[in-house]
N, CA, C and O atoms as a Maestro MAE file, in Angstrom:
{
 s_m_m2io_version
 :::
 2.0.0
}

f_m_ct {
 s_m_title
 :::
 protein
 m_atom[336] {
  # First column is atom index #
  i_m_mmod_type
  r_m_x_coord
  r_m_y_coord
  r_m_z_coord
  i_m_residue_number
  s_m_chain_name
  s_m_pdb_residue_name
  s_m_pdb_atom_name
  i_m_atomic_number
  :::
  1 25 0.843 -1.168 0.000 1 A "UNK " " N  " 7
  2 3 0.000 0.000 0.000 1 A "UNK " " CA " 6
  3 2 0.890 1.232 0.000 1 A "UNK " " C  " 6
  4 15 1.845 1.377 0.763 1 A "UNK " " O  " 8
  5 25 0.470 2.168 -0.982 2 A "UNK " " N  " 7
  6 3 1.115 3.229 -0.340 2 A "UNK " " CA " 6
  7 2 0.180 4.562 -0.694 2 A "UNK " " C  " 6
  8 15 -0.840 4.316 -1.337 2 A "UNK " " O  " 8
  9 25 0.407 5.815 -0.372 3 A "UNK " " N  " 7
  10 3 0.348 7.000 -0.097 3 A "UNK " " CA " 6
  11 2 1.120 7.682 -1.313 3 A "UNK " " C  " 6
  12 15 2.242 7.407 -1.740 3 A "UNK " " O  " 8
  13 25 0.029 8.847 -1.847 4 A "UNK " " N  " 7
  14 3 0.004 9.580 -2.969 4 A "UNK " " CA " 6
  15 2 -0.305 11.128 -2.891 4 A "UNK " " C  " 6
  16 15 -1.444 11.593 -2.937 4 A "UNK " " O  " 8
  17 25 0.710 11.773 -2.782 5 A "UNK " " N  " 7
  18 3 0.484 13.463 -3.271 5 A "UNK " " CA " 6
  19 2 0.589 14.168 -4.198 5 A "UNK " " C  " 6
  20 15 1.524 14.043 -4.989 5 A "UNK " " O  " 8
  21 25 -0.491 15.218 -4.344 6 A "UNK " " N  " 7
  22 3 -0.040 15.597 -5.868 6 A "UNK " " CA " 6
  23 2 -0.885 17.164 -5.438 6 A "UNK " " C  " 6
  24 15 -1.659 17.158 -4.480 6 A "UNK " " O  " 8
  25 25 -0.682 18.251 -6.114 7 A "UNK " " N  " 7
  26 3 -1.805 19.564 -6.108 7 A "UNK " " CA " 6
  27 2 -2.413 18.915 -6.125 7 A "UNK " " C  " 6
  28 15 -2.278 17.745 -6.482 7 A "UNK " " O  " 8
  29 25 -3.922 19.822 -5.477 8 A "UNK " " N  " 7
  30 3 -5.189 19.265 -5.568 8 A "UNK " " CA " 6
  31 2 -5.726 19.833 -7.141 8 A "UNK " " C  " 6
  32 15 -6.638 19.219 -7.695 8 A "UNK " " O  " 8
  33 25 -5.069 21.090 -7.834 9 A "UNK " " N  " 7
  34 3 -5.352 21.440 -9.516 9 A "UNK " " CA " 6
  35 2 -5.487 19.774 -10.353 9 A "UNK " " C  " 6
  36 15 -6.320 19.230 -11.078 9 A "UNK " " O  " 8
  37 25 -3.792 19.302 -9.596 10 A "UNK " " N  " 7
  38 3 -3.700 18.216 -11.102 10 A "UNK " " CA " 6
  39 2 -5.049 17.319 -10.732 10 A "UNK " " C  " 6
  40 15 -5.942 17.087 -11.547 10 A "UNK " " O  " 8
  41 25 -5.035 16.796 -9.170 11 A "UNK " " N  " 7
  42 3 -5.864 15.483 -8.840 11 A "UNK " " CA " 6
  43 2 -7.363 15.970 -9.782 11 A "UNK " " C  " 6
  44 15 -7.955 14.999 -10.252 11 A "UNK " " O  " 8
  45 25 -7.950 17.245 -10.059 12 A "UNK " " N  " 7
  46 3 -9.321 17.795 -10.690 12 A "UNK " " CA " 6
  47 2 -8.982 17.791 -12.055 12 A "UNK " " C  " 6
  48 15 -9.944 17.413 -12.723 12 A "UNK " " O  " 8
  49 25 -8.181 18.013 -12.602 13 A "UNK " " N  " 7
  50 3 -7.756 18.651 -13.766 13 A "UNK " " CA " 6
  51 2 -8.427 17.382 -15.017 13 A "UNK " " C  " 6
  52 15 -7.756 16.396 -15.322 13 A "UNK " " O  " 8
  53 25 -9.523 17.595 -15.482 14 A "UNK " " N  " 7
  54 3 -10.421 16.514 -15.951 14 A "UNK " " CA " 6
  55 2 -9.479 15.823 -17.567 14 A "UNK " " C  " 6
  56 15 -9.771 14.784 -18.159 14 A "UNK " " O  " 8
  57 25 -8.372 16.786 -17.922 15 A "UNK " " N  " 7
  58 3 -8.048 16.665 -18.868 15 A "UNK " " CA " 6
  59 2 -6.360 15.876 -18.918 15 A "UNK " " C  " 6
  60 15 -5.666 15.750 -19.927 15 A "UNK " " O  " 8
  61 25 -6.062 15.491 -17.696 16 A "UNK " " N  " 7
  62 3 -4.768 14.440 -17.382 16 A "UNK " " CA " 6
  63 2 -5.717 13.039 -17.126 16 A "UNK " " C  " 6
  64 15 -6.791 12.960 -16.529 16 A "UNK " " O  " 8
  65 25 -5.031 12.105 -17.709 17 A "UNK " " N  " 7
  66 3 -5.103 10.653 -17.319 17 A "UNK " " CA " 6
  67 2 -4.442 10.672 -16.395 17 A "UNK " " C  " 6
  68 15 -3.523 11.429 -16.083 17 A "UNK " " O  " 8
  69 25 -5.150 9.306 -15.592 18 A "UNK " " N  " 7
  70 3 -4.701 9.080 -14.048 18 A "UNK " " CA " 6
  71 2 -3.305 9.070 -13.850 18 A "UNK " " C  " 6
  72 15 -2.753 9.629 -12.902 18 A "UNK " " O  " 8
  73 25 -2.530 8.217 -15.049 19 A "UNK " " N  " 7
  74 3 -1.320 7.984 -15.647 19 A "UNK " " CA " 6
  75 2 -0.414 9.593 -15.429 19 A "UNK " " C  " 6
  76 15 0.515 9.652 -14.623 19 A "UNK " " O  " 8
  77 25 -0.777 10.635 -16.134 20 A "UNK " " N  " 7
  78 3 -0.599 11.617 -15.941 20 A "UNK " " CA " 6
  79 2 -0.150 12.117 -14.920 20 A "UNK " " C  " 6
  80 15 0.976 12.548 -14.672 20 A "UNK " " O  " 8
  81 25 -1.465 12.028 -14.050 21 A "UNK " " N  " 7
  82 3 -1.626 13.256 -12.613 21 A "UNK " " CA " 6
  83 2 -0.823 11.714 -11.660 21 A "UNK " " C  " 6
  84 15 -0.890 11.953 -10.454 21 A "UNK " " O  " 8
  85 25 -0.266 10.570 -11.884 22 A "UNK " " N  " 7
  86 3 0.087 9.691 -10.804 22 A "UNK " " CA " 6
  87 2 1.909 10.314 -10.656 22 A "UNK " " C  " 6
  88 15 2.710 10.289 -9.722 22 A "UNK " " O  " 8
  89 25 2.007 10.978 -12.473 23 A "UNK " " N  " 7
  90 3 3.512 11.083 -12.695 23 A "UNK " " CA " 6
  91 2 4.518 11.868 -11.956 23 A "UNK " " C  " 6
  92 15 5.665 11.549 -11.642 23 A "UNK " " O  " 8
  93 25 3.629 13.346 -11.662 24 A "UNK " " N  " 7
  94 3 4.250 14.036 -11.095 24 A "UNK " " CA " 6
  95 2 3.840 13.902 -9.370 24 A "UNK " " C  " 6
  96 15 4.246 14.821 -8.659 24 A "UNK " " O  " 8
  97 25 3.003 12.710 -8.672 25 A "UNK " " N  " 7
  98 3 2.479 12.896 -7.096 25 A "UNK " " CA " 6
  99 2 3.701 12.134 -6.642 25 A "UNK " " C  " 6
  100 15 4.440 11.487 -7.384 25 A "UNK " " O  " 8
  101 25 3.852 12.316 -5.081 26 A "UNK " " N  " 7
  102 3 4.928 11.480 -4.733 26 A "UNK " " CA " 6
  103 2 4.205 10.727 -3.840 26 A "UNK " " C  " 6
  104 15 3.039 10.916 -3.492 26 A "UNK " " O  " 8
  105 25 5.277 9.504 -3.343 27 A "UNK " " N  " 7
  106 3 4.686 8.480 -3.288 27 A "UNK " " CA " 6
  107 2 5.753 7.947 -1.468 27 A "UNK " " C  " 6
  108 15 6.937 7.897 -1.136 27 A "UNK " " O  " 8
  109 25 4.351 7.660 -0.780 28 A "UNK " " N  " 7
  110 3 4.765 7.076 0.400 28 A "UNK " " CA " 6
  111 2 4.880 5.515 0.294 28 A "UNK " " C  " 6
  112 15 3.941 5.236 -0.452 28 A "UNK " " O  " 8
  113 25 5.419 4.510 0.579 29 A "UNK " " N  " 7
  114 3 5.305 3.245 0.432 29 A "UNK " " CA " 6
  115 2 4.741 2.904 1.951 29 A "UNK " " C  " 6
  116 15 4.833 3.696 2.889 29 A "UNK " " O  " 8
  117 25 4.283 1.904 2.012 30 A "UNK " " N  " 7
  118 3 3.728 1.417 3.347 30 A "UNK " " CA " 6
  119 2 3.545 -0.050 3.135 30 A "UNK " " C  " 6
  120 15 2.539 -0.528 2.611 30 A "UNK " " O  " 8
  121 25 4.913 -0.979 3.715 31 A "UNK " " N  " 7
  122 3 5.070 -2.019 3.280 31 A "UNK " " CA " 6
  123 2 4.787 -2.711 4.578 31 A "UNK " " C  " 6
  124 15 5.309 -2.330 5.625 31 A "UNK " " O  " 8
  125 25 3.661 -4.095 4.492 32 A "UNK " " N  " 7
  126 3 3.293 -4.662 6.565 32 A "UNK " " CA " 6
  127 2 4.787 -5.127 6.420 32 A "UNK " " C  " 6
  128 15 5.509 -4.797 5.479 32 A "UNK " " O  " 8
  129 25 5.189 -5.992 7.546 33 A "UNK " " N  " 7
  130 3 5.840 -7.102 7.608 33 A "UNK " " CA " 6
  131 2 6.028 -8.284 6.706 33 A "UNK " " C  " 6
  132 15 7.055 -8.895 6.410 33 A "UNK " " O  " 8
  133 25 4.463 -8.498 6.250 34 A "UNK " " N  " 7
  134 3 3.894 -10.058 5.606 34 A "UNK " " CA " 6
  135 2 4.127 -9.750 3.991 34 A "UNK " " C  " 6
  136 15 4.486 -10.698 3.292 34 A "UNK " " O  " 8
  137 25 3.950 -8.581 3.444 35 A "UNK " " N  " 7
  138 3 3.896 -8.357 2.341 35 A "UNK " " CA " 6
  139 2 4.885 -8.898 1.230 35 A "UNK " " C  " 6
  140 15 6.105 -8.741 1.235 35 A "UNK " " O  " 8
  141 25 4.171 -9.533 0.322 36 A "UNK " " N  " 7
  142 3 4.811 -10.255 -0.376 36 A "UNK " " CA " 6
  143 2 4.750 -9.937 -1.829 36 A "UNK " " C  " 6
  144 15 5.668 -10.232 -2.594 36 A "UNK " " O  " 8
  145 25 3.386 -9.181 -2.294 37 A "UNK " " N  " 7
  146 3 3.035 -8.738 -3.524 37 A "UNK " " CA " 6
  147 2 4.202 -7.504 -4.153 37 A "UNK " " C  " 6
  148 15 4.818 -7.512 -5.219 37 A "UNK " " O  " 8
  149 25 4.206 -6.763 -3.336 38 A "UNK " " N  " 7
  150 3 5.652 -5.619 -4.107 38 A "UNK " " CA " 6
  151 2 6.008 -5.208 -3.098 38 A "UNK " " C  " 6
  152 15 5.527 -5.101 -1.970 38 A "UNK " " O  " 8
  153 25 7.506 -4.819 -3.889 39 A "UNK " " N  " 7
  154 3 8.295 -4.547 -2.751 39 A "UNK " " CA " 6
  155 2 8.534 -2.693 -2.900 39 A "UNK " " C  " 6
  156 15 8.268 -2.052 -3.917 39 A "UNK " " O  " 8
  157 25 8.983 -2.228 -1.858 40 A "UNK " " N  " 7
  158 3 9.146 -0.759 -2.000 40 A "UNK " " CA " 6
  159 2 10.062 -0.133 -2.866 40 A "UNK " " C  " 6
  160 15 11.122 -0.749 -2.984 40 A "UNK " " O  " 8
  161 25 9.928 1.245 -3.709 41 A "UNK " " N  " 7
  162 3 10.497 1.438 -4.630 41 A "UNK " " CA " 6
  163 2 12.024 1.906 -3.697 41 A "UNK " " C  " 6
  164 15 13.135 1.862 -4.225 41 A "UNK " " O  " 8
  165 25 11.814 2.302 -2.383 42 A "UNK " " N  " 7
  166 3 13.261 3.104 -1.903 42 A "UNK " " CA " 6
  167 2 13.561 2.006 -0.644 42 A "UNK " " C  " 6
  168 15 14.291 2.265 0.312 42 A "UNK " " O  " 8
  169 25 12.716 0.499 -0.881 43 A "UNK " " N  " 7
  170 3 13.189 -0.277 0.276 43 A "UNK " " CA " 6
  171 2 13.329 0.372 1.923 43 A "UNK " " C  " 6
  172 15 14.114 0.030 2.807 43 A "UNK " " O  " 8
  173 25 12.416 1.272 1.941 44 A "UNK " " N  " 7
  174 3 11.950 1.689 3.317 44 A "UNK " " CA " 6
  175 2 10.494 2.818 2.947 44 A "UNK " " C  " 6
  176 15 10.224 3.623 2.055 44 A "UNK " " O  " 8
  177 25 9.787 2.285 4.259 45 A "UNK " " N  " 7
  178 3 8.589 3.017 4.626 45 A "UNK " " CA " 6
  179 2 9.143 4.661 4.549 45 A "UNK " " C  " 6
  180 15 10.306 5.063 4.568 45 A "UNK " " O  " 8
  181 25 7.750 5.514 4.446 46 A "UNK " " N  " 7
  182 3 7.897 6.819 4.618 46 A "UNK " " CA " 6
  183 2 8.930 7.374 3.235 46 A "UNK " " C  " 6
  184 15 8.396 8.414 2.851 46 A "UNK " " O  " 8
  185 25 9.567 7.227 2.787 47 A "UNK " " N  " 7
  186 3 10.064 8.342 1.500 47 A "UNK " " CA " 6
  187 2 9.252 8.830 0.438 47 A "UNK " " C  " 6
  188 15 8.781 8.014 -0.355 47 A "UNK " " O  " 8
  189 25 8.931 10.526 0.261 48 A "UNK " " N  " 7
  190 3 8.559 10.614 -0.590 48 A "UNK " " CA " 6
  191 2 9.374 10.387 -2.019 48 A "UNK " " C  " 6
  192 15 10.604 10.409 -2.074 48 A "UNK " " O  " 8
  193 25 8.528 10.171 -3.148 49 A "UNK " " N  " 7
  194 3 9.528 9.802 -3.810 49 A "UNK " " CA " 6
  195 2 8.401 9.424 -5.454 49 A "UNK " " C  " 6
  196 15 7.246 9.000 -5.492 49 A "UNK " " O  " 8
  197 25 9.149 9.720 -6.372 50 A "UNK " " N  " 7
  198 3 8.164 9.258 -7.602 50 A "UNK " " CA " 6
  199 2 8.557 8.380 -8.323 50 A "UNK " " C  " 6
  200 15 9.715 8.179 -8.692 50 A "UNK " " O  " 8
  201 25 7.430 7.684 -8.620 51 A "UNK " " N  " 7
  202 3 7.541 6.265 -9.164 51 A "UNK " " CA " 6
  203 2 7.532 6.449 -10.795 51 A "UNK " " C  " 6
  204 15 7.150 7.427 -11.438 51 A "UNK " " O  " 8
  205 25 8.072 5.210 -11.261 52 A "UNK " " N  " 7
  206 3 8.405 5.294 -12.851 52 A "UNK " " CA " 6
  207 2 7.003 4.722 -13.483 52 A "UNK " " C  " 6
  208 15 6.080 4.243 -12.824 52 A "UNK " " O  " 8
  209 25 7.041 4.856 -14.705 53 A "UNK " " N  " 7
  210 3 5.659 4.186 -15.563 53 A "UNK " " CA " 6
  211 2 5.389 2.802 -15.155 53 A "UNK " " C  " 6
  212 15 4.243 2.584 -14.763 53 A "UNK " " O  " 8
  213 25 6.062 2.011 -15.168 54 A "UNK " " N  " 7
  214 3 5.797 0.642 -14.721 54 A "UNK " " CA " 6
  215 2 5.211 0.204 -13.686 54 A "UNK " " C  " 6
  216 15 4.600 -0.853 -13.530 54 A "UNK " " O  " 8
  217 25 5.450 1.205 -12.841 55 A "UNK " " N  " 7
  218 3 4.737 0.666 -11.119 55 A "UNK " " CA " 6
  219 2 3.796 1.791 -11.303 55 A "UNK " " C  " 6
  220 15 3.178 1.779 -10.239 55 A "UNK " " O  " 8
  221 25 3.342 2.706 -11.979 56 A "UNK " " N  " 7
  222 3 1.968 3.283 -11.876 56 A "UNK " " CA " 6
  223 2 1.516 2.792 -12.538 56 A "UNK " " C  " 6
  224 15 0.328 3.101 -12.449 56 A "UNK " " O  " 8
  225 25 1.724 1.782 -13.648 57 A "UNK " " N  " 7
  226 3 0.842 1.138 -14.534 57 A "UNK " " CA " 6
  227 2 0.058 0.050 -13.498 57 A "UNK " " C  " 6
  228 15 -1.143 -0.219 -13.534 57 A "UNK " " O  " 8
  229 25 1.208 -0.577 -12.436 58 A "UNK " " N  " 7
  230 3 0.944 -1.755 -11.630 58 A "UNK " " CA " 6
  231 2 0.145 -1.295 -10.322 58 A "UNK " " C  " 6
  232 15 0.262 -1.940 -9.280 58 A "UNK " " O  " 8
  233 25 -0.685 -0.143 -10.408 59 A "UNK " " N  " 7
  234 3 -1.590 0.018 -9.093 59 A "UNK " " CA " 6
  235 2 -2.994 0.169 -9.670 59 A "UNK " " C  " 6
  236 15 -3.442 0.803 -10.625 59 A "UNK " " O  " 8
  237 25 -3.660 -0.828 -8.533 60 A "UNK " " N  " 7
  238 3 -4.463 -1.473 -8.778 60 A "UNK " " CA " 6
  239 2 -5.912 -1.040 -8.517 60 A "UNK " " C  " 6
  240 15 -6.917 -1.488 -9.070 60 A "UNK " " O  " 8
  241 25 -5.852 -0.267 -7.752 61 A "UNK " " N  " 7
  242 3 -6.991 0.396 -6.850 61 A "UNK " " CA " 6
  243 2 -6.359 1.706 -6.401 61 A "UNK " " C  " 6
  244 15 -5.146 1.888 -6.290 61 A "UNK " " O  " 8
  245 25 -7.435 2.712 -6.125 62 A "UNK " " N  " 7
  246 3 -7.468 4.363 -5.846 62 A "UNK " " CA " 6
  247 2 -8.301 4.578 -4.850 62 A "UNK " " C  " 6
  248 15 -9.520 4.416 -4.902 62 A "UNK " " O  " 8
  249 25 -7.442 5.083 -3.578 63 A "UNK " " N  " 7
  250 3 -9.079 5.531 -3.110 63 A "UNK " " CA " 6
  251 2 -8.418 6.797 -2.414 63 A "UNK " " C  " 6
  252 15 -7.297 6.803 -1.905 63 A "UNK " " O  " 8
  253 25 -9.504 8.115 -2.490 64 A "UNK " " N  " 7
  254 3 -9.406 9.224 -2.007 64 A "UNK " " CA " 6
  255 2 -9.369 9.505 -0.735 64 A "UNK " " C  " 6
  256 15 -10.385 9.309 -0.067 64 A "UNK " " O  " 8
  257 25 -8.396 9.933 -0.235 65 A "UNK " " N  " 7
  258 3 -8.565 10.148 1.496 65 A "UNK " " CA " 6
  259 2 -8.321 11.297 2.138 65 A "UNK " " C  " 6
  260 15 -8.000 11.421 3.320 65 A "UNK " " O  " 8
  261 25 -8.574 12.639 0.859 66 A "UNK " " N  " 7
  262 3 -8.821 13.771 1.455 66 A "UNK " " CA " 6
  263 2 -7.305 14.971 0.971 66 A "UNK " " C  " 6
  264 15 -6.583 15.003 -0.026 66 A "UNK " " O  " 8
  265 25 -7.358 15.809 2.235 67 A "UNK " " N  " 7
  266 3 -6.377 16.776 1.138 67 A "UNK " " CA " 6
  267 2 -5.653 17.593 2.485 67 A "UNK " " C  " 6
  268 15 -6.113 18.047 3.533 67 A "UNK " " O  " 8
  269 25 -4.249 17.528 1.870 68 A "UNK " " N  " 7
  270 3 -3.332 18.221 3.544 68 A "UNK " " CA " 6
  271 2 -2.784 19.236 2.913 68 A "UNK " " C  " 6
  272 15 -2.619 19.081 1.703 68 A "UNK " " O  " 8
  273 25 -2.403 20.389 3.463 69 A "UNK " " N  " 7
  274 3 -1.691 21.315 3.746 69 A "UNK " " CA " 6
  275 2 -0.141 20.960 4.141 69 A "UNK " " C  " 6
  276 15 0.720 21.713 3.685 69 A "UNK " " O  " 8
  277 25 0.146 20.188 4.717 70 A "UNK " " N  " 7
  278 3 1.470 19.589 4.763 70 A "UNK " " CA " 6
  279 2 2.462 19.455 3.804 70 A "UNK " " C  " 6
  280 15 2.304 18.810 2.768 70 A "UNK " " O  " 8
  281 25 3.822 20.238 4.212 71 A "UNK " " N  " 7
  282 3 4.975 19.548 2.859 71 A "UNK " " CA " 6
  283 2 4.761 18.010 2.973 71 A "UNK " " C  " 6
  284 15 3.954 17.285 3.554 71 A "UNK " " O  " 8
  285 25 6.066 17.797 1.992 72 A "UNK " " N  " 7
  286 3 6.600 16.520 2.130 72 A "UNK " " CA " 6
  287 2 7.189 15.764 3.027 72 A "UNK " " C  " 6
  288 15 7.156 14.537 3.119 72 A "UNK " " O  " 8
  289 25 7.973 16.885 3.983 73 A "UNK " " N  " 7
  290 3 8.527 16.481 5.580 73 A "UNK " " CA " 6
  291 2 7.876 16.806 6.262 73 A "UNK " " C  " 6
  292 15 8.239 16.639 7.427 73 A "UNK " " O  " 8
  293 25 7.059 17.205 6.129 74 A "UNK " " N  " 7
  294 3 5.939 17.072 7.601 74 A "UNK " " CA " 6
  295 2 5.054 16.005 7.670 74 A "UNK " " C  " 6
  296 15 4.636 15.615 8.760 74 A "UNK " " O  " 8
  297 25 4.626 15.337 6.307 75 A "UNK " " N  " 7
  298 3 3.723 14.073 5.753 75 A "UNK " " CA " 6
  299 2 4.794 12.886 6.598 75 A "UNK " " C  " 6
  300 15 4.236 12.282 7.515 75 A "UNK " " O  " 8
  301 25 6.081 12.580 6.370 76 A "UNK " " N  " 7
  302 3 7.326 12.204 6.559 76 A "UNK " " CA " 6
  303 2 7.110 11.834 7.820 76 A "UNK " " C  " 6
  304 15 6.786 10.683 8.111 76 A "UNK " " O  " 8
  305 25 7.271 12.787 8.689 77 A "UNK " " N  " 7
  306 3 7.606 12.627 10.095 77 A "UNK " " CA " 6
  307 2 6.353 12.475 10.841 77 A "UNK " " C  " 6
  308 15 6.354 12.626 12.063 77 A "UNK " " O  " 8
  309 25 4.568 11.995 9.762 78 A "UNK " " N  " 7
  310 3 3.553 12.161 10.316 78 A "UNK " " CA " 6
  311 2 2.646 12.728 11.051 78 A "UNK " " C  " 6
  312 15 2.167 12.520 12.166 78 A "UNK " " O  " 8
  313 25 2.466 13.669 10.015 79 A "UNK " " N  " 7
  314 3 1.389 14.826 10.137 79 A "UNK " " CA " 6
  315 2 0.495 13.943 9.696 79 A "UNK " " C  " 6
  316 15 0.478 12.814 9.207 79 A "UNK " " O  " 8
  317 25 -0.632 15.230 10.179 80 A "UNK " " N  " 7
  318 3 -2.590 14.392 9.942 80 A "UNK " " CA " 6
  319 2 -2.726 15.178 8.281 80 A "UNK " " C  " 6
  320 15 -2.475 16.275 7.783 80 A "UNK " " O  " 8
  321 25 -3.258 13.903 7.865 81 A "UNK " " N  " 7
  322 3 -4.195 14.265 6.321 81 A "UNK " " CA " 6
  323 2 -5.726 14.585 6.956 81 A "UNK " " C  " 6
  324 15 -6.279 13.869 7.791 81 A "UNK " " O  " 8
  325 25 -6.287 15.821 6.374 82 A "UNK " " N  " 7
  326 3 -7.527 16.369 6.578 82 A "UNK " " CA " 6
  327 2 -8.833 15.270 5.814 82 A "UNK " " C  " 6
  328 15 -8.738 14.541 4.827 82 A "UNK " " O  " 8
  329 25 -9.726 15.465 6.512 83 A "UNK " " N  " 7
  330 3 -10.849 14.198 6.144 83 A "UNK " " CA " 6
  331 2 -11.449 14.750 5.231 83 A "UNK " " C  " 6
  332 15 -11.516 15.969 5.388 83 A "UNK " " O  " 8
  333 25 -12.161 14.174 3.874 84 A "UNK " " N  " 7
  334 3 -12.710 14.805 2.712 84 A "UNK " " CA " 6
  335 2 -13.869 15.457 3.408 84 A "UNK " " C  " 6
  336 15 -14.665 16.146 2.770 84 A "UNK " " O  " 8
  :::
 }
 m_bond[335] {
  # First column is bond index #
  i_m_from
  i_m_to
  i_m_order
  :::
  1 1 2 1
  2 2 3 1
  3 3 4 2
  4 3 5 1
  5 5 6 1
  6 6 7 1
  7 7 8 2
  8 7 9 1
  9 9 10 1
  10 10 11 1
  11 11 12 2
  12 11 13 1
  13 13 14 1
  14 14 15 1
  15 15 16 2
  16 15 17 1
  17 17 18 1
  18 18 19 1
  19 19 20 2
  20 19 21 1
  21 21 22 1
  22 22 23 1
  23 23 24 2
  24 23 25 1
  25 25 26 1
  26 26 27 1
  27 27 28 2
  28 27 29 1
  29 29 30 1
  30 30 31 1
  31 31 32 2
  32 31 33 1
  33 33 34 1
  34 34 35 1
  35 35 36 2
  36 35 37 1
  37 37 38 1
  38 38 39 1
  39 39 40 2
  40 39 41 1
  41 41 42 1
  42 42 43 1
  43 43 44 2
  44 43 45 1
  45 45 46 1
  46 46 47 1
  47 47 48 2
  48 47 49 1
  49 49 50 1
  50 50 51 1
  51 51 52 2
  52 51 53 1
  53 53 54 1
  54 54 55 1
  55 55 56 2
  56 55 57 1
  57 57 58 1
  58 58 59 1
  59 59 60 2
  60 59 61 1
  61 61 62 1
  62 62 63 1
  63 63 64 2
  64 63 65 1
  65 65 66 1
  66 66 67 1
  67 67 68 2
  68 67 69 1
  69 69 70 1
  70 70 71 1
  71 71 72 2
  72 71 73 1
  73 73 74 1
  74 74 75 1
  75 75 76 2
  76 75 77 1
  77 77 78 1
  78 78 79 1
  79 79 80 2
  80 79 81 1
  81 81 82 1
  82 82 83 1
  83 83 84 2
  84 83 85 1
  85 85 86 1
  86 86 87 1
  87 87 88 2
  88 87 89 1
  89 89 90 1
  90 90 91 1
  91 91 92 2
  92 91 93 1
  93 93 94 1
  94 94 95 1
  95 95 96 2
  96 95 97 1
  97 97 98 1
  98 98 99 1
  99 99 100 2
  100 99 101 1
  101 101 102 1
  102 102 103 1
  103 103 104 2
  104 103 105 1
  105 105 106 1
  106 106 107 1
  107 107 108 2
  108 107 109 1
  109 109 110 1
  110 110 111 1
  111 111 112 2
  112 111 113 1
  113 113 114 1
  114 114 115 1
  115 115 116 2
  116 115 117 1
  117 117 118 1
  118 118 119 1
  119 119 120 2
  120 119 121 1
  121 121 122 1
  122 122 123 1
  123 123 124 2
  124 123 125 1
  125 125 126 1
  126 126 127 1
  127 127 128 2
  128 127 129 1
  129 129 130 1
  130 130 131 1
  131 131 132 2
  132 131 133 1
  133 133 134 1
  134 134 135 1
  135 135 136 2
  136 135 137 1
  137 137 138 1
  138 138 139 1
  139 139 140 2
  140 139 141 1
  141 141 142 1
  142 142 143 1
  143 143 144 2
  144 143 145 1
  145 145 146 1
  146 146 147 1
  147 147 148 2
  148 147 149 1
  149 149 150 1
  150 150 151 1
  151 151 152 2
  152 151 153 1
  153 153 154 1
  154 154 155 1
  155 155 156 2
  156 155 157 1
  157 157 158 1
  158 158 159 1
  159 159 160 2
  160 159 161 1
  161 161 162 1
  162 162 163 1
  163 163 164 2
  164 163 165 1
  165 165 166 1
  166 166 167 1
  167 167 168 2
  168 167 169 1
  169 169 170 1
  170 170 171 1
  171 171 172 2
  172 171 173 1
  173 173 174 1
  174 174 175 1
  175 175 176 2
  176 175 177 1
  177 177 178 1
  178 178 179 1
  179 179 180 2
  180 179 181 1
  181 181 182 1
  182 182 183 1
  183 183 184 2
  184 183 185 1
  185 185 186 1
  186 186 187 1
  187 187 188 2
  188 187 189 1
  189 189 190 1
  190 190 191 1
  191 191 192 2
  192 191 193 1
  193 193 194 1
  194 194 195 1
  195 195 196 2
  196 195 197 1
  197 197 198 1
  198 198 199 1
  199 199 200 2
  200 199 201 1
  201 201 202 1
  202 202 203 1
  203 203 204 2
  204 203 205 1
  205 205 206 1
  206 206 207 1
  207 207 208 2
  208 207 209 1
  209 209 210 1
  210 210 211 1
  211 211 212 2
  212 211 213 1
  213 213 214 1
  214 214 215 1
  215 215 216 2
  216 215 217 1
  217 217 218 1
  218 218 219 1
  219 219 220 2
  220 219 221 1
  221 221 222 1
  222 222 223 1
  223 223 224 2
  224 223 225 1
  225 225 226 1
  226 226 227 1
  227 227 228 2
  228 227 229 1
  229 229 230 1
  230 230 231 1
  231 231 232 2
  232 231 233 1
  233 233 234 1
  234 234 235 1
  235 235 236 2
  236 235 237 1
  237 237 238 1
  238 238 239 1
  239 239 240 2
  240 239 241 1
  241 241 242 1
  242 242 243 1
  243 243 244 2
  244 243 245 1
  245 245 246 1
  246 246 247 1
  247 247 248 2
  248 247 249 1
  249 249 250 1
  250 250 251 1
  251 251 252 2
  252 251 253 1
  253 253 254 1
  254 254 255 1
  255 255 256 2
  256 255 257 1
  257 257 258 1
  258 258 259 1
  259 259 260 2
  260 259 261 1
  261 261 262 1
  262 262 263 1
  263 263 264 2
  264 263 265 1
  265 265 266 1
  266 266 267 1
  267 267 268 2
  268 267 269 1
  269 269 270 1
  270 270 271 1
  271 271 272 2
  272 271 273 1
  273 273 274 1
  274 274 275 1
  275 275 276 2
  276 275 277 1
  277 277 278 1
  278 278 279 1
  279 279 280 2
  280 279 281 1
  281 281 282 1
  282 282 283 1
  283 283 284 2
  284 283 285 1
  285 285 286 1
  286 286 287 1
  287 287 288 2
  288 287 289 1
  289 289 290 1
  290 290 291 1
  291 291 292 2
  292 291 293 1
  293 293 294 1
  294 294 295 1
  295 295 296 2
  296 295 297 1
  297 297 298 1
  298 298 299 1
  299 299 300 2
  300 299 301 1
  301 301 302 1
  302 302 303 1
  303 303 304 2
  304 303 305 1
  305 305 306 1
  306 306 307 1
  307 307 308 2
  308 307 309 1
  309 309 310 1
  310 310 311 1
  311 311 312 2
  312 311 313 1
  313 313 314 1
  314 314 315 1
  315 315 316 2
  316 315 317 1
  317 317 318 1
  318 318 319 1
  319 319 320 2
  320 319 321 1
  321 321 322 1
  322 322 323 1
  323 323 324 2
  324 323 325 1
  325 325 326 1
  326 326 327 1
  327 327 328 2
  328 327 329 1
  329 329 330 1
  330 330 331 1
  331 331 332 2
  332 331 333 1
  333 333 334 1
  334 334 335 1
  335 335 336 2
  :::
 }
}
């Protein structure tokens, strides 16, 4: 599982494919213990960080969980994401 930021412009912007607006968001990994399906792109939890075409091609499911005010190091060191 992981965690996805991007402006909230691109996430609306009706005229980028998901493909698109996934290119420029960065990306938290959140790997359990057990996980066996993929492995992390920076081999540790928490880095933001952007993923190449291949592993945004390989996500499988989207789900919206609202919109922060937070940089990237404050997301990092676990700050709260605001509820939609």
């Amino acid at each position: 599982m992981a965690i996805c930021t991007m402006l909230f412009s691109i996430w609306t912007d009706k005229l980028l494919s998901f493909k698109d607006k996934f290119k420029v968001g960065k990306f938290w990994d959140h790997q359990g213990s057990r996980s066996t399906v993929k492995t992390p792109q920076s081999g540790m939890n928490g880095s933001a960080e952007l993923w190449s075409d291949q592993v945004i091609e390989s996500i499988e499911a989207i789900e919206y969980l609202g919109t922060t005010e937070l940089s990237d190091d404050e997301i990092t060191e676990g700050g709260k994401i605001n509820e939609a």
